[in-house]
PAZA-170275 format. One record per residue (C-alpha): residue number from 1; x, y, z. Coordinates in nm, 3 decimals. Layout:
// residues N
<vexmi><i>NUM</i><X>X</X><Y>Y</Y><Z>Z</Z></vexmi>
...
// end
This chain:
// residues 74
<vexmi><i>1</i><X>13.494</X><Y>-8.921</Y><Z>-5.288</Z></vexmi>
<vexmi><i>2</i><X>13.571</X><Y>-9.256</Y><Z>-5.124</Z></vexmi>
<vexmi><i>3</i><X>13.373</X><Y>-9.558</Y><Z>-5.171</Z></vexmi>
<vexmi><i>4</i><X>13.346</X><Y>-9.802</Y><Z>-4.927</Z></vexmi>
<vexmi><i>5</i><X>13.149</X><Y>-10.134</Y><Z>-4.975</Z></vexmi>
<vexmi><i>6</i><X>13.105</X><Y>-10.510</Y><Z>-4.790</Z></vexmi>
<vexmi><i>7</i><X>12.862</X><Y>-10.528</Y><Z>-5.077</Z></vexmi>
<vexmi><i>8</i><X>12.798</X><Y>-10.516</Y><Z>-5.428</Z></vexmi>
<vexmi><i>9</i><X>12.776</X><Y>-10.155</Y><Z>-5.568</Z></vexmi>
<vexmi><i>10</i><X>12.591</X><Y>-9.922</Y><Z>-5.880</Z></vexmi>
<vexmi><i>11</i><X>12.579</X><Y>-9.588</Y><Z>-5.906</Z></vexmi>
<vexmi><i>12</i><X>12.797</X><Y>-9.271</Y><Z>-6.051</Z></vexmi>
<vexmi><i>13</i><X>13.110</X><Y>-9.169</Y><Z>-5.952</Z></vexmi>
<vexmi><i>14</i><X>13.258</X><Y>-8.885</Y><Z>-6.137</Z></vexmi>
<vexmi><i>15</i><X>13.642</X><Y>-8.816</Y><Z>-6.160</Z></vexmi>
<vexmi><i>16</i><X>13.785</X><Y>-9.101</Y><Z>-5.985</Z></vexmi>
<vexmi><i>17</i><X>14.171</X><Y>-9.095</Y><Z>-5.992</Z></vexmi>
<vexmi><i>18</i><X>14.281</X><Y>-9.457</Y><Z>-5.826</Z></vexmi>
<vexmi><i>19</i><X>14.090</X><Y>-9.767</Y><Z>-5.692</Z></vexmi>
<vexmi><i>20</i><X>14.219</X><Y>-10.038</Y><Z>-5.512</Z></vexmi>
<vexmi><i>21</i><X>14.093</X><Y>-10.302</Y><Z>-5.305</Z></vexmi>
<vexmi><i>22</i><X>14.186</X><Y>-10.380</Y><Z>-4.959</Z></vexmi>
<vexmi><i>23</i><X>13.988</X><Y>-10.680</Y><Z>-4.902</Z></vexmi>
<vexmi><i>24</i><X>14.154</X><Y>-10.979</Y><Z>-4.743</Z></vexmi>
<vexmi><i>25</i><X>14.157</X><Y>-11.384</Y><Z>-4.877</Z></vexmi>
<vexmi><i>26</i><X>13.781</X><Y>-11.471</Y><Z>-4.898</Z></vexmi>
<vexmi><i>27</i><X>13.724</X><Y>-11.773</Y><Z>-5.197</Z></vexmi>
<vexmi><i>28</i><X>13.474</X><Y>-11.674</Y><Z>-5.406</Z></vexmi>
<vexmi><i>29</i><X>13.452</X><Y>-11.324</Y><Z>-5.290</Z></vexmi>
<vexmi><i>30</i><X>13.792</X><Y>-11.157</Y><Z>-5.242</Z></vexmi>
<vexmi><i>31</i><X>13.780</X><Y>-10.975</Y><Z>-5.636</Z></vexmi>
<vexmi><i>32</i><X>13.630</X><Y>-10.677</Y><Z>-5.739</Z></vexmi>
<vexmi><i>33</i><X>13.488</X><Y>-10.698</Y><Z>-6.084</Z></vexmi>
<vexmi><i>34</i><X>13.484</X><Y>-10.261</Y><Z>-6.154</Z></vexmi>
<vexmi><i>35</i><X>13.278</X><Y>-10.167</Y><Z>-6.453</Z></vexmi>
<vexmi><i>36</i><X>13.404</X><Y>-9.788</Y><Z>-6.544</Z></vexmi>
<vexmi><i>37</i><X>13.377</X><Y>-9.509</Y><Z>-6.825</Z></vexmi>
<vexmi><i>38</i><X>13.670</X><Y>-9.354</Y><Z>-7.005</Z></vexmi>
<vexmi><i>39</i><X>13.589</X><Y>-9.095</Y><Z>-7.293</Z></vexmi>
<vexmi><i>40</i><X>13.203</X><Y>-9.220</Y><Z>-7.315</Z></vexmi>
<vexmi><i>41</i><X>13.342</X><Y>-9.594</Y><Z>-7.381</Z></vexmi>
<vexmi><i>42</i><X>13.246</X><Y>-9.884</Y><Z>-7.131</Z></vexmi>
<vexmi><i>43</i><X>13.522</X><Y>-10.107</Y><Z>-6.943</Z></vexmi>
<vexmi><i>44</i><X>13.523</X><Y>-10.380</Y><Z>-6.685</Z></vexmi>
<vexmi><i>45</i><X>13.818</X><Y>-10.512</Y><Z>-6.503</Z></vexmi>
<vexmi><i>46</i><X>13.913</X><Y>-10.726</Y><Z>-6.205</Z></vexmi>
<vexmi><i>47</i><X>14.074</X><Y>-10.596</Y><Z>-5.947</Z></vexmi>
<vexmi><i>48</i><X>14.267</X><Y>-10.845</Y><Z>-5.694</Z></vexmi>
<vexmi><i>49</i><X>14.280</X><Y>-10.792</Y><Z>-5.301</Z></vexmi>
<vexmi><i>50</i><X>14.565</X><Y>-10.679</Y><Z>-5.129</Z></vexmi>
<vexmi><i>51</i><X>14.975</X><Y>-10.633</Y><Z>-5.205</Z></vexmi>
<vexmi><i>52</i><X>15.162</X><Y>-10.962</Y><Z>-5.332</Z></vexmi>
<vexmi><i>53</i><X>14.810</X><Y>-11.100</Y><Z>-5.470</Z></vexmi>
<vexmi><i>54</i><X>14.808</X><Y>-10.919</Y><Z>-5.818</Z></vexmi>
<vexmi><i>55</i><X>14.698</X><Y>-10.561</Y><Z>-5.958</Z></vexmi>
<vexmi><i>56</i><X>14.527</X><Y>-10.456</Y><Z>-5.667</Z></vexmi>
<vexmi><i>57</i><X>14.575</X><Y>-10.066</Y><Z>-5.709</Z></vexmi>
<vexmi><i>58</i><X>14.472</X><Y>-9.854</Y><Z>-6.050</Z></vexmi>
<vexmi><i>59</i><X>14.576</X><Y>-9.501</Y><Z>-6.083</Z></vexmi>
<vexmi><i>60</i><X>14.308</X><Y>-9.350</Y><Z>-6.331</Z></vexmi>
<vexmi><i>61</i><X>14.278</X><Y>-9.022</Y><Z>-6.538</Z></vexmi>
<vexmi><i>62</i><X>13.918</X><Y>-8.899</Y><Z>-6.432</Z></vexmi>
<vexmi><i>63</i><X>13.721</X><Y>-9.228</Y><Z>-6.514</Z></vexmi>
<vexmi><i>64</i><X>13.354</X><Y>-9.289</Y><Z>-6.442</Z></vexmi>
<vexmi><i>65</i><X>13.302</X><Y>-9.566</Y><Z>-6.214</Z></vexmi>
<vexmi><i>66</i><X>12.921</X><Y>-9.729</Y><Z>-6.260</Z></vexmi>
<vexmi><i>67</i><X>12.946</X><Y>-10.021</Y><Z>-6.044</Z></vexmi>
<vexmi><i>68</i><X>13.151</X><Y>-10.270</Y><Z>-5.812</Z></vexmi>
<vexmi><i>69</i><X>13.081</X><Y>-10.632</Y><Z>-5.804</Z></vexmi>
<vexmi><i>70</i><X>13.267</X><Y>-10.824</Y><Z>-5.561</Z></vexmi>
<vexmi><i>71</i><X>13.366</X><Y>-11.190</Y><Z>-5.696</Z></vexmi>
<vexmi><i>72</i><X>13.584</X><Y>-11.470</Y><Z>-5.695</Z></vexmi>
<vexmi><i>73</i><X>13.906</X><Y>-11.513</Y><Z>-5.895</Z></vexmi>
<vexmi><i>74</i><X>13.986</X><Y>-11.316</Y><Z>-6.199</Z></vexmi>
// end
C-alpha cells in the first residue's frame, strides 16, 4: 500500500516495509514525525525530506504505521 499525504495522517497500515519522505525545503513543515508499531511496542521517529538532508528513507521489517505528522525540524 502507498501512502500519500499533503496532510497530517492516522489510521492502520499493516506490513509496511520502507517509508521515506519526498517532501521538498518547507520551514516548519518539511519533517515527518511517523508514530509506528513493532512487536506490539509503540515508536515515533522523524523522518527528514529528501537525499543530502538526513535519514530520509527507512527500510522496515513489517511495522505498523498509526500515524504521520508532518513538522518542522527534528
Amino acid at each position: 500500500m502507498l501512502l500519500a499525504t499533503q496532510g497530517n495522517w492516522s489510521g492502520t497500515i499493516y506490513n509496511v516495509q520502507s517509508t521515506f519522505n519526498n517532501g521538498y525545503p518547507d520551514p516548519g513543515a518539511d519533517h515527518v514525525q511517523l508514530e509506528y508499531e513493532a512487536s506490539g511496542v509503540k515508536y515515533s521517529i522523524c523522518i527528514h525530506y529528501a537525499p543530502g538532508s538526513g535519514q530520509y528513507e527507512h527500510h522496515w521489517n513489517n511495522i505498523t504505521i498509526k500515524s504521520v505528522r508532518w513538522r518542522g525540524e527534528c
